[in-house]
N, C-alpha and C positions, 0 to 999 in steps of 0.2 A: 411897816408892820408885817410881822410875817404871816400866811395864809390860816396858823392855827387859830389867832385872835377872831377871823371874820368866822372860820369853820370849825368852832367848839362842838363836839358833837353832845357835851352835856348841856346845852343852852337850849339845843334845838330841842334834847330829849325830855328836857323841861317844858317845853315849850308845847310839846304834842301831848304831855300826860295833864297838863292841863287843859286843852283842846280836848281830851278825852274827856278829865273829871267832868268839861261845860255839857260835856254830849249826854251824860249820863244824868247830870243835873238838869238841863231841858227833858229828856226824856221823863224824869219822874214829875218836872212841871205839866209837861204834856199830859202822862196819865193821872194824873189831880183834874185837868180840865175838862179830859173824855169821863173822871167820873162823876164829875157835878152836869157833864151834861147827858149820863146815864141818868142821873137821878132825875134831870127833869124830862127828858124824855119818861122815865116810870111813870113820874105825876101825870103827864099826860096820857098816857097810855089806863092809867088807873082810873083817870076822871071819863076816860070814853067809855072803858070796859072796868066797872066798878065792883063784879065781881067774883075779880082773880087775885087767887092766894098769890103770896109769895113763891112757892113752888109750883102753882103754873108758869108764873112769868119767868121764871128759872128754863121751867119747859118749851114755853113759845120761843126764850132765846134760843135754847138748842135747835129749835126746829130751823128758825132762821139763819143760824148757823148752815145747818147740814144743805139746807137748799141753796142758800147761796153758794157756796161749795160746790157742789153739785151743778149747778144749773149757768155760774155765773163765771167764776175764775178757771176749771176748766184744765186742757191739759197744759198750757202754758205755763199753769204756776207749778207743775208737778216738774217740769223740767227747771224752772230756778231753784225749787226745793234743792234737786240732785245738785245742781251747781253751787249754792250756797253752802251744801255738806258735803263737798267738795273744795269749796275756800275753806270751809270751819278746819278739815285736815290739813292741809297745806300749814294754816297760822298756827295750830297745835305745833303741826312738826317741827316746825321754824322756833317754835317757844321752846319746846325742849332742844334743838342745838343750840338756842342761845344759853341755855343752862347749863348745857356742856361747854359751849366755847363761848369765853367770854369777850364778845367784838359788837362795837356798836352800829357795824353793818346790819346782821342780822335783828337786833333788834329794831332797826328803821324798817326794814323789810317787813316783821311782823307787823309793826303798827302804821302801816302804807295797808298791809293787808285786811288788817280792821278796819280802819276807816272806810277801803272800799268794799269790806262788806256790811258797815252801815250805811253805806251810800248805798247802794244795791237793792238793801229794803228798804232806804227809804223812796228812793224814786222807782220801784214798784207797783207804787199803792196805784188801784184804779179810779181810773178818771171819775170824777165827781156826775158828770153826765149820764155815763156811760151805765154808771150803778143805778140812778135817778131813774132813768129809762129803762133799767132791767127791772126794776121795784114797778115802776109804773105800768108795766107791761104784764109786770104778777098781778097789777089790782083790776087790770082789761079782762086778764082768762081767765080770774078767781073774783068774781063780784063778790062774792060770801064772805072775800076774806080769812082765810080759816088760821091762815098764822098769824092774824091782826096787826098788819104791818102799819107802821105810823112813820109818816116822810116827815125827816126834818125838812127845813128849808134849803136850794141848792146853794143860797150864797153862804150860809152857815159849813155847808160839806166845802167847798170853793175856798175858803177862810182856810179850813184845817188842810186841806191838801195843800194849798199853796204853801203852808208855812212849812209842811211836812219835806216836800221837793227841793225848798231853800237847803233845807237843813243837809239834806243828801246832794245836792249841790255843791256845798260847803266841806262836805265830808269825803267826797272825791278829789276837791282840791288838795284837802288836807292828804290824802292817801298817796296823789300824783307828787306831791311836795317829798314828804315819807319815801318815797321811791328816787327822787332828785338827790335828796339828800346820803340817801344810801349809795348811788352809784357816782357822789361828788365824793365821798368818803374811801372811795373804792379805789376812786380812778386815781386820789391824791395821794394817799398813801399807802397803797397798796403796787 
């Protein structure tokens, strides 16, 4: 047989846009899961502190927001920021030469590139401890409370990180592959 039958680059490009659609289809399972467990996080946070509107609890998120922010992620995540809109341009550019030239190099390229920049943020996220301990340490200086912070459980945070790391695990592979298959494409017929 000859090497086009094993290196179809439409098989494979099939084969990543549906790796892609599963990414995108996890990812909206995901936030379905983070919002029923917003929701009971609320019930809980409603049944401790019974009387906050809705647009407080809009506001305490903010506040918890901007402090963790602030206090917690720090300048590390400012410098992946720059890096990751720094890949976002690179896989632009590549999108539009592949719309100019039409080769199925550059589209492995591109989507080598996507993948590893969901892989990127997904194994970014921080450690479940780490945060656990940053919270726990806001409720030691701030006995009072004042952002009414409510801990889930660590094996609950544990659960969702873990599964979060496979995923960008999985999505590196897929990117390293994406990049195999780009420079097997390269080197054979080219």
């Amino acid at each position: 047989m000859e090497i086009d039958s094993y290196l179809n680059p439409n098989i494979h490009l099939i084969i990543f846009c549906v790796l892609l659609f599963l990414n995108f289809f996890l990812a909206i399972l995901r936030g379905r899961r983070n919002k029923t467990r917003i929701d009971e996080q609320n019930a809980l946070l409603k049944e401790r502190y019974p009387d906050l509107s809705d647009k407080d609890l809009k506001y305490r998120q903010e506040c918890i927001r901007a402090y963790f922010k602030i206090y917690f992620t720090g300048y590390s995540n400012f410098k992946l920021v720059i890096f990751l809109t720094l890949l976002l341009f690179i896989t632009v550019g590549v999108g539009i030469g592949l719309i100019i030239s039409d080769n199925f190099i550059g589209e492995y390229i591109s989507l080598g590139l996507l993948f590893i920049y969901i892989s990127v943020i997904a194994l970014s996220t921080p450690k479940p401890d780490k945060e656990h301990a940053f919270w726990m340490d806001y409720l030691e200086t701030h006995p009072d409370n004042p952002l009414m912070v409510v801990l889930r459980p660590l094996e609950t945070m544990n659960k969702v990180v873990r599964s979060v790391r496979l995923l960008g695990i999985l999505n590196l592979i897929c990117g390293l592959y994406a990049f195999f298959i780009a420079y097997l494409i390269s080197y054979l017929y080219f």
